[in-house]
KOLLO-44876 format. One record per atom (N, C-alpha, C): residue in one letter; x, y, z. Coordinates in steps of 0.02 Angstrom, whole numbers, padded with zeros to 5 digits, always signed. Layout:
REM residues N
aXYZ...
END
This chain:
REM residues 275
x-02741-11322-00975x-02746-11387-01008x-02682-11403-01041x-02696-11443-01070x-02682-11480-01131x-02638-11427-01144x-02599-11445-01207x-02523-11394-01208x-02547-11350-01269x-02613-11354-01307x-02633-11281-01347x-02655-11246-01295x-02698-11239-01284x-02715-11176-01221x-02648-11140-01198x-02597-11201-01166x-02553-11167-01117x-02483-11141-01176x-02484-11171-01227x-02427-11156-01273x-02482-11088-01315x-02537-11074-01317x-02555-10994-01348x-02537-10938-01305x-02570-10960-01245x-02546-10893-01188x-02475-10879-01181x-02437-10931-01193x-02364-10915-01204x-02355-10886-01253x-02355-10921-01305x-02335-10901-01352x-02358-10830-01406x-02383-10792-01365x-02406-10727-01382x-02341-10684-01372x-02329-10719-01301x-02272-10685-01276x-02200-10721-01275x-02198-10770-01337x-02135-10827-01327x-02090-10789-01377x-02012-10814-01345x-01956-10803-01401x-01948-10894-01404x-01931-10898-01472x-01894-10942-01515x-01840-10976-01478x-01830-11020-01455x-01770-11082-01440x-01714-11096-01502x-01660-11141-01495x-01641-11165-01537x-01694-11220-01550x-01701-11236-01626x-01747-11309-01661x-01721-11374-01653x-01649-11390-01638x-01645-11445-01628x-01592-11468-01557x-01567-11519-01548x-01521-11521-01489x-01549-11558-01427x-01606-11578-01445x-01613-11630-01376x-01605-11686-01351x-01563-11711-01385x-01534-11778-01411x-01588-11837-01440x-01542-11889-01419x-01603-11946-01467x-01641-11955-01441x-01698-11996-01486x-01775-12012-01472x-01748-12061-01424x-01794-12076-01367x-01813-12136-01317x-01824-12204-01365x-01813-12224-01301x-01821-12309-01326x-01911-12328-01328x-01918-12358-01382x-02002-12377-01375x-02006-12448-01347x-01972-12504-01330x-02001-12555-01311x-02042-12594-01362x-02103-12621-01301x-02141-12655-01327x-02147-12698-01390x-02102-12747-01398x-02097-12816-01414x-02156-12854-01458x-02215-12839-01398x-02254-12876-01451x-02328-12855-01494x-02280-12771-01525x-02317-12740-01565x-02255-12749-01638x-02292-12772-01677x-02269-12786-01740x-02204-12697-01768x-02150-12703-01783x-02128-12640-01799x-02162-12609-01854x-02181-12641-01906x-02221-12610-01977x-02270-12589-01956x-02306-12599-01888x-02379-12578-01881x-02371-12510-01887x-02440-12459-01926x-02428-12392-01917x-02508-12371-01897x-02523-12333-01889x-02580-12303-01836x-02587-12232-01872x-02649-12225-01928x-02645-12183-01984x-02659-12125-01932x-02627-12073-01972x-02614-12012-01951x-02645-11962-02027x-02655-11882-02037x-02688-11863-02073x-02626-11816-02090x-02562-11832-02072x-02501-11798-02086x-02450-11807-02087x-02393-11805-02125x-02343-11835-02134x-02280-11809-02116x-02219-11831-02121x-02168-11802-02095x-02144-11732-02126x-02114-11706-02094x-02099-11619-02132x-02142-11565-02130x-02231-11590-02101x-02285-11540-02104x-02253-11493-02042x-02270-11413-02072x-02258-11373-02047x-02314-11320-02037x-02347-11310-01989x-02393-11261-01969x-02373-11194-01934x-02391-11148-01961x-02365-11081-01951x-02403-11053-01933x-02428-10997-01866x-02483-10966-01851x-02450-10895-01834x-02505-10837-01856x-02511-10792-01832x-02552-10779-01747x-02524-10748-01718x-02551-10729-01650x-02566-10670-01640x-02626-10665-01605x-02640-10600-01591x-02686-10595-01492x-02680-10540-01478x-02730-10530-01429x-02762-10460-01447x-02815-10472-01440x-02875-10441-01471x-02874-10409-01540x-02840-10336-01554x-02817-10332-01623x-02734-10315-01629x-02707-10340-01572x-02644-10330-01576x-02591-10391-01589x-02559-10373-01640x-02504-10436-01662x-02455-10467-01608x-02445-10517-01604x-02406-10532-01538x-02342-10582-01566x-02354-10601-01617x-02276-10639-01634x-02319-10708-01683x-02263-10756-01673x-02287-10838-01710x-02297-10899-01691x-02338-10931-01696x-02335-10992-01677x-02302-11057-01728x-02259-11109-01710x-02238-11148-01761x-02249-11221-01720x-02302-11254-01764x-02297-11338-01765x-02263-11385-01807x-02228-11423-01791x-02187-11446-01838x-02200-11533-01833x-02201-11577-01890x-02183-11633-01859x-02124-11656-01895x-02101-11742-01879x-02031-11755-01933x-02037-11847-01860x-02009-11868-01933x-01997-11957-01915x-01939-11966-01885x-01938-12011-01852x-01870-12037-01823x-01859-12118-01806x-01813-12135-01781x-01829-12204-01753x-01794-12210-01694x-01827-12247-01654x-01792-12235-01568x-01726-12301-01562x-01691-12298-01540x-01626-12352-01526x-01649-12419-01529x-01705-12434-01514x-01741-12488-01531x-01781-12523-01596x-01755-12464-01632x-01792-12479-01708x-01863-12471-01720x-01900-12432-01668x-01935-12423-01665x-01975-12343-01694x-02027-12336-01765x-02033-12287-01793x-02079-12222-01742x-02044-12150-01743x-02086-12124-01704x-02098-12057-01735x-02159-12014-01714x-02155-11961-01746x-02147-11904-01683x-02115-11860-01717x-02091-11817-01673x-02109-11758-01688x-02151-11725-01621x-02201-11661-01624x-02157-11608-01574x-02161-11548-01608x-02123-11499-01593x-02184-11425-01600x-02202-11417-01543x-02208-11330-01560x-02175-11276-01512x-02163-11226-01534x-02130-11154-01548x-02166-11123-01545x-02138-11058-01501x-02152-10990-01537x-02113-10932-01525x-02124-10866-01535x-02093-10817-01540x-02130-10756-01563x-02102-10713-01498x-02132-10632-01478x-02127-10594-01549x-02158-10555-01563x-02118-10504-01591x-02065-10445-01557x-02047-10402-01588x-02012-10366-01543x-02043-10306-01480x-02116-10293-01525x-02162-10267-01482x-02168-10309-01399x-02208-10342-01406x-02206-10385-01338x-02153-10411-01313x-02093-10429-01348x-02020-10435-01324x-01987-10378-01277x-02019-10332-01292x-01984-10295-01248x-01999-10271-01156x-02068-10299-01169x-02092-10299-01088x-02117-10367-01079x-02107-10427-01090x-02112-10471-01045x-02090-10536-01124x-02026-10544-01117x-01981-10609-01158x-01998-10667-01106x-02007-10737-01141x-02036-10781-01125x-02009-10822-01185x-01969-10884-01156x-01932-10934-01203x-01988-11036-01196x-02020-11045-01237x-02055-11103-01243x-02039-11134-01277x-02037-11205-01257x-02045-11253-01337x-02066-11319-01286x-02120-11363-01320x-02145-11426-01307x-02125-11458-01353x-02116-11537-01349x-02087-11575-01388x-02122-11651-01368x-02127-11683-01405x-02161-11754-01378x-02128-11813-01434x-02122-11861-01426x-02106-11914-01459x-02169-11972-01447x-02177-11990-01502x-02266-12039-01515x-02230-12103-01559x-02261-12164-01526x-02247-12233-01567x-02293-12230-01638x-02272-12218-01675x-02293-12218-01739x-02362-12281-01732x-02335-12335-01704x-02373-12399-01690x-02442-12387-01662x-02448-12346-01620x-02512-12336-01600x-02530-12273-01562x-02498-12244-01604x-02502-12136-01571x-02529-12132-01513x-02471-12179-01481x-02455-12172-01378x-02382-12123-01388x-02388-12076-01342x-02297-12061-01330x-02269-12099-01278x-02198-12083-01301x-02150-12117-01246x-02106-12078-01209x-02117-12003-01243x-02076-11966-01187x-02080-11888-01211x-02094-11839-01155x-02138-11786-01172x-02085-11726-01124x-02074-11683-01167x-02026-11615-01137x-02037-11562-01147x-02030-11520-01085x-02043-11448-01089x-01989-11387-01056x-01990-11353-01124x-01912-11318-01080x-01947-11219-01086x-01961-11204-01015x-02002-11151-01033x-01961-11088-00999x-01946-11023-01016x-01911-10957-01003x-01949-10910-01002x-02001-10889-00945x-02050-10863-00943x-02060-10805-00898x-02019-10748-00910x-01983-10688-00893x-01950-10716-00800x-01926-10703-00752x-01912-10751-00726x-01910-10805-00700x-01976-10831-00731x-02006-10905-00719x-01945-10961-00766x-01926-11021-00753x-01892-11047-00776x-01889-11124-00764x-01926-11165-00800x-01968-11233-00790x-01931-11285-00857x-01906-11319-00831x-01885-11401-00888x-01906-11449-00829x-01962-11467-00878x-01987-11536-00863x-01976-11599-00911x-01981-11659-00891x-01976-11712-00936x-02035-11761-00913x-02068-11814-00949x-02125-11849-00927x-02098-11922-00961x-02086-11974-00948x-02091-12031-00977x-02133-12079-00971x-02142-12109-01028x-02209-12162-01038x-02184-12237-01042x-02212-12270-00980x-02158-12358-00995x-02223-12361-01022x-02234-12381-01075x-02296-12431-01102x-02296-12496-01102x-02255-12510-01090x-02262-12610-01064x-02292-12598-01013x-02242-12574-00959x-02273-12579-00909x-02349-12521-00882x-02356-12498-00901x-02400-12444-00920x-02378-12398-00849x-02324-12371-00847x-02326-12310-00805x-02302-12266-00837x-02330-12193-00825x-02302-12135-00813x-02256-12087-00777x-02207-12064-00778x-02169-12020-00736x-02134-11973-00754x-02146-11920-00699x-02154-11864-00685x-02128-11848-00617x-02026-11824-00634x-02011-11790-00553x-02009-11875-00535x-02035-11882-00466x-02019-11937-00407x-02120-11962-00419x-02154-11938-00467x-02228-11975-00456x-02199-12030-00525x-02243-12066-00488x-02266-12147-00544x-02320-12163-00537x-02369-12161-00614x-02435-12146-00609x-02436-12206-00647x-02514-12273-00633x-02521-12296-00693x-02560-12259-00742x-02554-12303-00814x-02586-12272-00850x-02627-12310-00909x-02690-12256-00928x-02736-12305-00949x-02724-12362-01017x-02771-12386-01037x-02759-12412-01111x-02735-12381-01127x-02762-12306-01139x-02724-12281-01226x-02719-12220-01177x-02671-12174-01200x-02667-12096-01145x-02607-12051-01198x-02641-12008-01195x-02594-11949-01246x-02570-11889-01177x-02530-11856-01219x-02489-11801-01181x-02512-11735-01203x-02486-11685-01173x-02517-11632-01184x-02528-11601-01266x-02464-11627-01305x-02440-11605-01360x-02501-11670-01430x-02457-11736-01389x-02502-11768-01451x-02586-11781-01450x-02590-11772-01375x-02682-11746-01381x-02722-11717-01431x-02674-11639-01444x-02696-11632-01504x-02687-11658-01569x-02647-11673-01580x-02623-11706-01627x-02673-11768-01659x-02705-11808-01598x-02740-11854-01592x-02814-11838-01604x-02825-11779-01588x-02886-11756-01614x-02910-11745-01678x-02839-11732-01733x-02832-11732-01807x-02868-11799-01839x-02824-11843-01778x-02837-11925-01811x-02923-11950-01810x-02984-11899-01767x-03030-11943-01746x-03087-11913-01788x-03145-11942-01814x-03192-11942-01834x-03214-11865-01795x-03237-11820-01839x-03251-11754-01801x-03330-11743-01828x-03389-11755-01771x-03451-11754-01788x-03504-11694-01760x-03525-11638-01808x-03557-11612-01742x-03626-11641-01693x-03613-11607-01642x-03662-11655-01590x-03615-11728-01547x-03546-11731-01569x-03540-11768-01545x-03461-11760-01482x-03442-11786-01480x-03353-11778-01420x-03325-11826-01447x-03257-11822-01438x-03220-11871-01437x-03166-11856-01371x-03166-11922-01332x-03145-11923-01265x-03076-11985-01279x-03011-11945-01227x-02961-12000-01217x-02952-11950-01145x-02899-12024-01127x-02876-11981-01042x-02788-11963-01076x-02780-11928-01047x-02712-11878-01067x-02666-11875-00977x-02627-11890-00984x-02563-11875-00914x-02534-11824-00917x-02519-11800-00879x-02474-11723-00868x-02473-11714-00789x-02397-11697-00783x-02371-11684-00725x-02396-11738-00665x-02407-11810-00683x-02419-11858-00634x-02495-11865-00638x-02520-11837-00662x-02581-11843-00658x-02630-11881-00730x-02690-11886-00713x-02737-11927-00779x-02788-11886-00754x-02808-11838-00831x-02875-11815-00855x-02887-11829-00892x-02967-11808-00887x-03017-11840-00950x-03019-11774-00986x-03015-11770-01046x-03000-11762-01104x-03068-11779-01145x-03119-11723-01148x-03187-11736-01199x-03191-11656-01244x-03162-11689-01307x-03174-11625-01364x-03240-11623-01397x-03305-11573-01368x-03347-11582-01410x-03345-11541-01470x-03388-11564-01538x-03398-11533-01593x-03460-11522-01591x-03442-11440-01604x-03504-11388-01581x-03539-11391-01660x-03485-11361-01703x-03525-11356-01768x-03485-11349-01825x-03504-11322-01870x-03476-11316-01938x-03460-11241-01956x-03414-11206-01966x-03409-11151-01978x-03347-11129-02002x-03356-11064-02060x-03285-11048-02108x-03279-11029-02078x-03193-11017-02073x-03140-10973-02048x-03094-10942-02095x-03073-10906-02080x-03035-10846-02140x-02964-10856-02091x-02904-10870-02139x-02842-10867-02128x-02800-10851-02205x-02729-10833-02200x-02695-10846-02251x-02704-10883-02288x-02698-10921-02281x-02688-10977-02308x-02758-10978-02362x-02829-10993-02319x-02880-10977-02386x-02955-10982-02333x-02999-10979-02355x-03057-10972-02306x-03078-11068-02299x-03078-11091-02234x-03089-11183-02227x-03170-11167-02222x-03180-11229-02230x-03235-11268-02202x-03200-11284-02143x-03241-11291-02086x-03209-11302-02025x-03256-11327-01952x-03227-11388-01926x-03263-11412-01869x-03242-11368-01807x-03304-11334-01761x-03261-11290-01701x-03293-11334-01640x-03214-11366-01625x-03221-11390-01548x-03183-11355-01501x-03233-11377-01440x-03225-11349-01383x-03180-11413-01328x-03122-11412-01304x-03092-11461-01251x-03099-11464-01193x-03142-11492-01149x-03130-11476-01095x-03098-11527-01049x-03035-11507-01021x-03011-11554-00960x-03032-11554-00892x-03047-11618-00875x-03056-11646-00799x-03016-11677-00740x-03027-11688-00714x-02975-11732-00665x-03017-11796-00666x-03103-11793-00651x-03147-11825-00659x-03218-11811-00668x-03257-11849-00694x-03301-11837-00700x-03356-11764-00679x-03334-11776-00609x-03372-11700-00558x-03329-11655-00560x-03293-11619-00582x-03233-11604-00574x-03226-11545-00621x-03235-11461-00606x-03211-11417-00649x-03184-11434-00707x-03197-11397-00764x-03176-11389-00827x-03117-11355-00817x-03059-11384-00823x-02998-11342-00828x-02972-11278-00881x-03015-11307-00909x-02985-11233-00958x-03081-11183-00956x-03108-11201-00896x-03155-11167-00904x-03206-11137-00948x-03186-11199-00999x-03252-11188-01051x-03241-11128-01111x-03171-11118-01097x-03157-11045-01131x-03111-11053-01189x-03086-11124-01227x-03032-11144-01275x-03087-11177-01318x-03049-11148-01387x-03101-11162-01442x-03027-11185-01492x-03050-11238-01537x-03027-11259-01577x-03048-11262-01655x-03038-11266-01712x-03057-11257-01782x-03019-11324-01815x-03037-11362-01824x-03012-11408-01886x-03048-11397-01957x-03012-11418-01995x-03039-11423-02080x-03061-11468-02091x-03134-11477-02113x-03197-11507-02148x-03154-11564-02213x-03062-11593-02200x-03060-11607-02255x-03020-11683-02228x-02983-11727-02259x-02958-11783-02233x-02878-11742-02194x-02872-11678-02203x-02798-11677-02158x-02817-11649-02085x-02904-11626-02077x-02912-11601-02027x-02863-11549-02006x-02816-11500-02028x-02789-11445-02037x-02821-11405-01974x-02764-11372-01893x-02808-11343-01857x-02766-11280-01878x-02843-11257-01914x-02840-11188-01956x-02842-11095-01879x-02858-11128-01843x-02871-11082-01781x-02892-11080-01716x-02845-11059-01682x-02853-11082-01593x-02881-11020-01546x-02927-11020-01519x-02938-10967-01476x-02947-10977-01415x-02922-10933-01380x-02952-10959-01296x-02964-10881-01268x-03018-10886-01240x-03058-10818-01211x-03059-10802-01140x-03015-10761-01124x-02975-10719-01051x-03032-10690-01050x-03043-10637-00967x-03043-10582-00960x-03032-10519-00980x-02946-10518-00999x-02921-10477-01055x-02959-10458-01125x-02979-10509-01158x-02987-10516-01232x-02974-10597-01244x-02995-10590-01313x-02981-10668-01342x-02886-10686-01373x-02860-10730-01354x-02797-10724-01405x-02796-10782-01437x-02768-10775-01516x-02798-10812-01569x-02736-10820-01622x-02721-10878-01604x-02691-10908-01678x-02713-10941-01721x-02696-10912-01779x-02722-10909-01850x-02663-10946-01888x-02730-10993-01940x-02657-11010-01985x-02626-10968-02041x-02564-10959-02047x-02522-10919-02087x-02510-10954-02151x-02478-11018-02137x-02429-11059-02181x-02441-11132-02186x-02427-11151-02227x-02440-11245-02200x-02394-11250-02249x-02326-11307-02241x-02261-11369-02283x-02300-11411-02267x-02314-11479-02310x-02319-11438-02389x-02379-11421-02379x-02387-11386-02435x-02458-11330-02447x-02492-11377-02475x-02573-11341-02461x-02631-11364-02469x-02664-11343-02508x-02709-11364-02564x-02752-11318-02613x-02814-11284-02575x-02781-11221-02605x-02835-11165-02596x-02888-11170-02574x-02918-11179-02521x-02978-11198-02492x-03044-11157-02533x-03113-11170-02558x-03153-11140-02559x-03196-11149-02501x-03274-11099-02490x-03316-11118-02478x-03377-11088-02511x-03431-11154-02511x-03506-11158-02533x-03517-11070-02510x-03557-11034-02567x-03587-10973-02542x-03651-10999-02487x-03691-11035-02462x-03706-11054-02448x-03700-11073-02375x-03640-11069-02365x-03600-11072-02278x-03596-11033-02232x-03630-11048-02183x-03616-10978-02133x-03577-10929-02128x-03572-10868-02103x-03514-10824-02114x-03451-10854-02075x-03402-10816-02123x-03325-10848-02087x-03306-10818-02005x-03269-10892-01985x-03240-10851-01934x-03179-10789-01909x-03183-10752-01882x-03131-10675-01883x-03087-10697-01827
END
């Protein structure tokens, strides 16, 4: 899927990139969206998410989400999503693997306009780029030109976008998402309510499940096996990611959050936390 699934399995086994250097933000266009318009978000520029990784009980390195504002040559405000990670030296030493995803989103209506991936994945070695005309509503990817729907997120701000939506249990929240030329459907259901234990402090927490399609009839791409944790609070904070191999489960945990968050409690009263 979607670039948590595929940025955890990496990033168990990722080294660290340089953080900046990809030059400037893209042009956003679109004329006849007001520039002041903003499209509330549950996070602001400078938030920094820090995860511990593990596969099964073994430490595997860090995960880092980052966001930060910009404005594209067009004057146009955008936020700019960055995640990272990095091996420890344990797993560095039998299989180094260099990742980083990056996306740029119109502040105006948390669409991106241009989505990159530069991946070093012991001799696997992949830079891709994806651009979004939103006037004209195409996508591209390589030599494909896809249209694209009303509203369509990328692998990176998908999630991101999931922060932004009403999280109910019993219920999904569905957008179609593009990647590599293509349009899936994108339905996160919310299974339930349940603490999770991290650094940081024990959440209240919504655990959804994502599953991607091509269409409707159409295999679950991540096979039903990627679990997600948001916080029960207005920053929706994703406190913990799991996705369940063959191998074992591998699981990032939150470590850290810029700026910090008060100390989470929970009701004695609440199901047991998640491990």
């Amino acid at each position: 899927m979607f670039g948590v699934l595929g940025a955890v399995c990496l990033a168990l086994v990722a080294s660290l990139p340089p953080p900046d250097g990809f030059g400037p933000p893209p042009t956003a266009a679109r004329p006849f969206l007001p520039k002041d318009l903003v499209y509330p978000v549950p996070f602001g520029p400078g938030e920094t998410l820090v995860y511990r990784l593990a596969w099964l009980m073994i430490e595997g390195g860090e995960m880092t989400l980052r966001t930060s504002r910009e404005t594209s040559p067009d004057g146009v405000g955008l936020h700019r999503l960055v995640l990272t990670a990095e091996s420890n030296a344990f797993v560095s030493t039998f299989y180094p693997v260099r990742t980083r995803y990056e996306t740029w989103v119109d502040i105006r209506d948390f669409q991106p306009v241009r989505f990159e991936k530069h991946a070093r994945e012991g001799r696997y070695e992949s830079d891709e780029v994806e651009e979004f005309d939103l006037t004209r509503r195409v996508g591209s990817w390589r030599d494909a030109r896809t249209p694209l729907p009303e509203r369509v997120q990328d692998l990176i701000s998908s999630f991101y976008y999931l922060r932004t939506q009403p999280l109910v249990p019993g219920q999904a929240v569905q957008v179609d998402m593009y990647s590599r030329g293509k349009i899936y459907k994108l339905s996160a259901a919310v299974l339930s309510r349940e603490r999770v234990e991290t650094d940081v402090g024990v959440f209240e927490a919504f655990k959804v499940q994502p599953q991607l399609r091509e269409n409707d009839s159409a295999e679950d791409r991540n096979r039903g096996k990627l679990f997600l944790w948001f916080s029960d609070d207005d920053r929706h904070l994703p406190v913990m990611v799991r996705t369940v191999l063959k191998i074992g489960s591998v699981t990032a945990r939150l470590k850290s959050v810029t700026p910090p968050v008060p100390l989470p409690t929970s009701p004695a009263a609440s199901p047991p936390a998640s491990r």
